[in-house]
N, C-alpha and C positions, 0 to 999 in steps of 0.2 A: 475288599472289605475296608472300611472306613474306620480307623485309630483312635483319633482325633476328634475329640467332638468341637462340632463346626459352633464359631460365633456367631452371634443376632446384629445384623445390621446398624441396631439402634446402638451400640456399643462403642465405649471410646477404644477396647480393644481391640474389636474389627476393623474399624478406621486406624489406628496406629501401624496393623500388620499393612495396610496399604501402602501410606507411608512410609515404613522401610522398606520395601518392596518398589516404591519411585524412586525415593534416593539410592538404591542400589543402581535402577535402572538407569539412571540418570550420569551414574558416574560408569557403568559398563557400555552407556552408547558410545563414550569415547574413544573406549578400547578397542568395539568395533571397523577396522576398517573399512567396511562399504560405507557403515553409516559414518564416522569422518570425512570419507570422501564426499559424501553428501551432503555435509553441513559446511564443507571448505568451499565445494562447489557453490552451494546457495548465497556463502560469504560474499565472494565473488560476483555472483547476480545483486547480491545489496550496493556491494560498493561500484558496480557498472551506472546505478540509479543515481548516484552521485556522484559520478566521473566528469561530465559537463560542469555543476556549477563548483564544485574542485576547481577544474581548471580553469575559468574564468575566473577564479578568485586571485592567480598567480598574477593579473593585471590587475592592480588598485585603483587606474582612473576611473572615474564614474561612467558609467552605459548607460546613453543617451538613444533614443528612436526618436528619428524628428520627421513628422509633415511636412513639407514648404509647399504653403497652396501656391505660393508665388512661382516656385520652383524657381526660384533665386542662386541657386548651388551654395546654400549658407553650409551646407552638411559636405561639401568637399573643400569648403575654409575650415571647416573644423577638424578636419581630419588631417588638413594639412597642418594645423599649430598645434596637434597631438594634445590637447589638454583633455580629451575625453575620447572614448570608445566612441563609435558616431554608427548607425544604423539609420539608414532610410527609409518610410515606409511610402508606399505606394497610395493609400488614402486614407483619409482623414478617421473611419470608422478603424481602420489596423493599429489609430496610438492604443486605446483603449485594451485589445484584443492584445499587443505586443505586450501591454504591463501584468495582463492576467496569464499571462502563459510564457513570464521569464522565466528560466533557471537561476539567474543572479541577480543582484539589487538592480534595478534599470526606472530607469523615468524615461515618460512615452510623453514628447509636448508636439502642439503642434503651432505652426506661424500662422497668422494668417493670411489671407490674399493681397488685402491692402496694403501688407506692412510697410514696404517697403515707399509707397505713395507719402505717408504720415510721418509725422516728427514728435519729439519728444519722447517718454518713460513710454517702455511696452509692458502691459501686461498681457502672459500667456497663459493659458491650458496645459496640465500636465495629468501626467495619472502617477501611480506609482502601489505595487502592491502591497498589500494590509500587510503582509508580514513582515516586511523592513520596518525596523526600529526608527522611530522619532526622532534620536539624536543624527542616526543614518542617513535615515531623510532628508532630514534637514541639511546637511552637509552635503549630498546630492543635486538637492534643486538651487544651492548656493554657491558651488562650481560650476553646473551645469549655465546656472542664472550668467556667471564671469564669463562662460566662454563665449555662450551668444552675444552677450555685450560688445565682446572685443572685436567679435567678426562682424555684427550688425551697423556698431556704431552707434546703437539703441540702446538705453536705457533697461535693462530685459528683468520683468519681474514674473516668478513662476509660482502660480498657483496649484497647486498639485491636488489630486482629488485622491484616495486610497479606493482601490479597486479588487476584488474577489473573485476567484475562480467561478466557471459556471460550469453545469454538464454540456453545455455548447463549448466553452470555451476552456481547457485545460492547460495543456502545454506541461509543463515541470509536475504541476498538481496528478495529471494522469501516471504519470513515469510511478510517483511516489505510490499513488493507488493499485496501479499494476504493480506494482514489486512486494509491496504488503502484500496482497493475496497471495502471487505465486510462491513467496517464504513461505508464508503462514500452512497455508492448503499444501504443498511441496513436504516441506519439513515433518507436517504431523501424518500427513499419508503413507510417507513410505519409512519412516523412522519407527510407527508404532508396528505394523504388520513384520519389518524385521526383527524387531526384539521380541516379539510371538515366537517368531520363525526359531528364532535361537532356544528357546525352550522346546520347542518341538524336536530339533533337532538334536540336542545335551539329553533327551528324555525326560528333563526336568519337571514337566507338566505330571508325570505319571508317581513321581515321589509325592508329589501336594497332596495325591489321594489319601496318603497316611498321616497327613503334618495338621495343623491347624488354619494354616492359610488356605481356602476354598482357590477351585478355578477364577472365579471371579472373581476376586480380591485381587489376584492375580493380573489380571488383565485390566482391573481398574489404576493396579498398580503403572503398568504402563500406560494405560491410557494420559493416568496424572504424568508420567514424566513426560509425552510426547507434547501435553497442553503446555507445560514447562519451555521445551525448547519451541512451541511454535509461540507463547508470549516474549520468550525472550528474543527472538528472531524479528520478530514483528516493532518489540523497543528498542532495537537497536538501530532500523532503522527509522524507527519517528523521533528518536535522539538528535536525528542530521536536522529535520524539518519540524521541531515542535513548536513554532514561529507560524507554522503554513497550516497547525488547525484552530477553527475560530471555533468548532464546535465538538468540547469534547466531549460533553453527553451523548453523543451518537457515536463518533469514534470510538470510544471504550467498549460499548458493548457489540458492537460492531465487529469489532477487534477478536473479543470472547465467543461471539455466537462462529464466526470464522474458523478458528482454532478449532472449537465444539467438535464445528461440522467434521474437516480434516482427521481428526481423532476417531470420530466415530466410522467414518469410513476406512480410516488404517484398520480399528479394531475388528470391521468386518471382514477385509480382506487376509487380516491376519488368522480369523479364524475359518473362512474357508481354504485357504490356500497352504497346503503341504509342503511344498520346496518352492527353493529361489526363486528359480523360474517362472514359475505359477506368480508368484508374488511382483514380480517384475511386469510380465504381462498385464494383469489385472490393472496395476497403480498406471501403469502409461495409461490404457485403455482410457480408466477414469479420468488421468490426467487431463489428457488430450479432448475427452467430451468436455469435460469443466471449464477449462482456459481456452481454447479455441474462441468462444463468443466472448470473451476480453479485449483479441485483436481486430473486432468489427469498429472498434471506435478508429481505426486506423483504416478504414479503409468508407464505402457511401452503403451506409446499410440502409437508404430507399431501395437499393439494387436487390435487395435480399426480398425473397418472399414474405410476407406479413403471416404467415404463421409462423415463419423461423425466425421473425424477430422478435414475435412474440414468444415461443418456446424459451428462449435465450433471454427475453428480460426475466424468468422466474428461476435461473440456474441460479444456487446461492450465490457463487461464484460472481456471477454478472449484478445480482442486486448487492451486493457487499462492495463490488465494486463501485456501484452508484453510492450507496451510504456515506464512502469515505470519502468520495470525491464531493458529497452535499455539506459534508464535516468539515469540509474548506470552506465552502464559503458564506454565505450573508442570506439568501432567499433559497427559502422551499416551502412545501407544504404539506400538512401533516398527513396526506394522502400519497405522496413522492414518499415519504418516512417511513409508514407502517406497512403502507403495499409491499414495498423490499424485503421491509423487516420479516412480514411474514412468511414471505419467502423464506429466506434464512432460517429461521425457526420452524417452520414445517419440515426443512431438507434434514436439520438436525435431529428433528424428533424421528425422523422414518430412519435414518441410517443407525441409529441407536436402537429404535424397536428390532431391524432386521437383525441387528449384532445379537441384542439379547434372544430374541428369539431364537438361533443358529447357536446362543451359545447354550441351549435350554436342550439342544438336542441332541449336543457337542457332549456337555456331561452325563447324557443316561444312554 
């Protein structure tokens, strides 16, 4: 028998009871230890994403990649008079590619074949990625400029071009896209179906029948705290890299429709799922379907059947992936953009209809 007569949606008082009903949840995920362990653990996955250029940063000389079409050994004079980090590359098309897919500030120049033939002032070819600061830069290509000089004997003047991630070409850019998702989708999957879990299991859910707070309020209450810690999971890491997005009209909702997703699928696992167990199974399951096609950029997905790469380009997962990695850099097209998007946006809208729907059947 029902007590309590229920609020109208359109009300500032059925949104408030939500609201305290997040911030409770919010401040009781902590209390939780699985779900601590699960937000210490994911810590830990953020700051693995940023262990490399960390530790590259504990060396302050400038990272240099150099071509020598001459293959003159300018780059094992450099390394011998230590005034720069020195990296080799193998051809002329890899300075380009090394700048777009550093972990740390680095300028990519290359010599050219002649050089060594010619006299007088050189000027060279550099790259260096958009998100190194101008003053950085420039201090960069004006050490870098000093050390070739001394080893050349040349005159050495560096033009450097700023260069952008691409979905061919990632490097550092992909790490930061992969770890955004896996926080984001991670954090609100299995953080919202456990704090379901804990009502179910306190009884709690069976007290609402008499209160004012509906089931639903309920679950929208955790739904908002779990959007909560997957936004804040998600800031913490684009904190390290807000330098590396040129575009944040698409990161931001990007970011939102991600989280969405993550939520809406906690909230259904939370309401079909009775105990731990169940709960644990399920969120791998899903996991494991989701992020799997993440790590096809890591390996030749020609190799892969053409309907499994196409199945895998429409998993939100995979196109959110693509979004953020387009939010780095400089070219796409508005067909690259909205094809993703709506990907994205359809996976939210059905894992939201199947929750309400389940939870329509849940209440009578």
């Amino acid at each position: 028998m029902q007590l309590s007569k229920r609020l109208s949606p359109g009300t500032w008082d059925y949104w408030r009871i939500i609201l305290a009903l997040a911030a409770k949840d919010i401040v009781d995920a902590l209390k939780n230890k699985t779900i601590l362990t699960i937000v210490l653990g994911l810590s830990m996955m953020m700051l693995t994403v940023e262990a490399l250029p960390l530790l590259l940063k504990l060396d302050d000389r400038p990272r240099v990649a150099i071509y020598d079409a001459a293959r003159s050994g300018v780059a094992d004079e450099l390394r011998r008079e230590g005034n720069v980090q020195i990296s080799e590359l193998r051809k002329e098309a890899d300075t380009i590619v090394a700048a777009r897919e550093a972990s740390s500030q680095l300028l990519a120049v290359t010599l050219p074949s002649d050089w060594e033939s010619s006299t007088g002032p050189l000027t060279i070819e550099g790259y260096i990625g958009h998100w190194v600061g101008n003053e950085t830069a420039e201090q960069i290509m004006a050490k870098s400029a000093q050390a070739l000089t001394a080893v050349t004997g040349r005159q050495i003047t560096i033009q450097a071009q700023r260069v952008y991630p691409t979905l061919e070409n990632g490097g550092h850019s992909i790490m930061v896209s992969l770890g955004l998702i896996l926080v984001t989708v991670l954090i609100t999957s299995i953080l919202v179906p456990y704090l379901i879990l804990e009502e179910k299991t306190t009884h709690t859910l069976d007290v609402l029948r008499v209160s004012p707070a509906s089931i639903t309020q309920v679950l929208l209450g955790k739904g908002l705290a779990g959007t909560v810690y997957g936004l804040l999971a998600a800031a913490v890491l684009l904190a390290f890299n807000l330098s590396l997005v040129n575009f944040w009209g698409l990161m931001i909702p990007t970011i939102l429709a991600i989280v969405l997703f993550g939520v809406g699928m906690g909230l259904l696992v939370g309401i079909l799922v009775e105990n731990e167990g169940g709960v644990q199974m399920w969120t791998a399951l899903l996991v494991v379907a989701l992020m799997a096609p993440l790590f096809l950029v890591f390996v030749n997905e020609s190799a892969l059947p053409e309907w499994l790469q196409q199945v895998a380009n429409w998993l939100p997962t995979t196109a959110s992936f693509d979004l953020i990695r387009l939010s780095f850099g400089n070219v796409w097209t508005t067909s690259e953009i909205w094809s993703r998007f709506a990907a994205v946006l359809l996976s939210v809208v059905i894992v939201f209809s199947a929750a309400v729907w389940r939870l329509k059947s849940w209440e009578h």
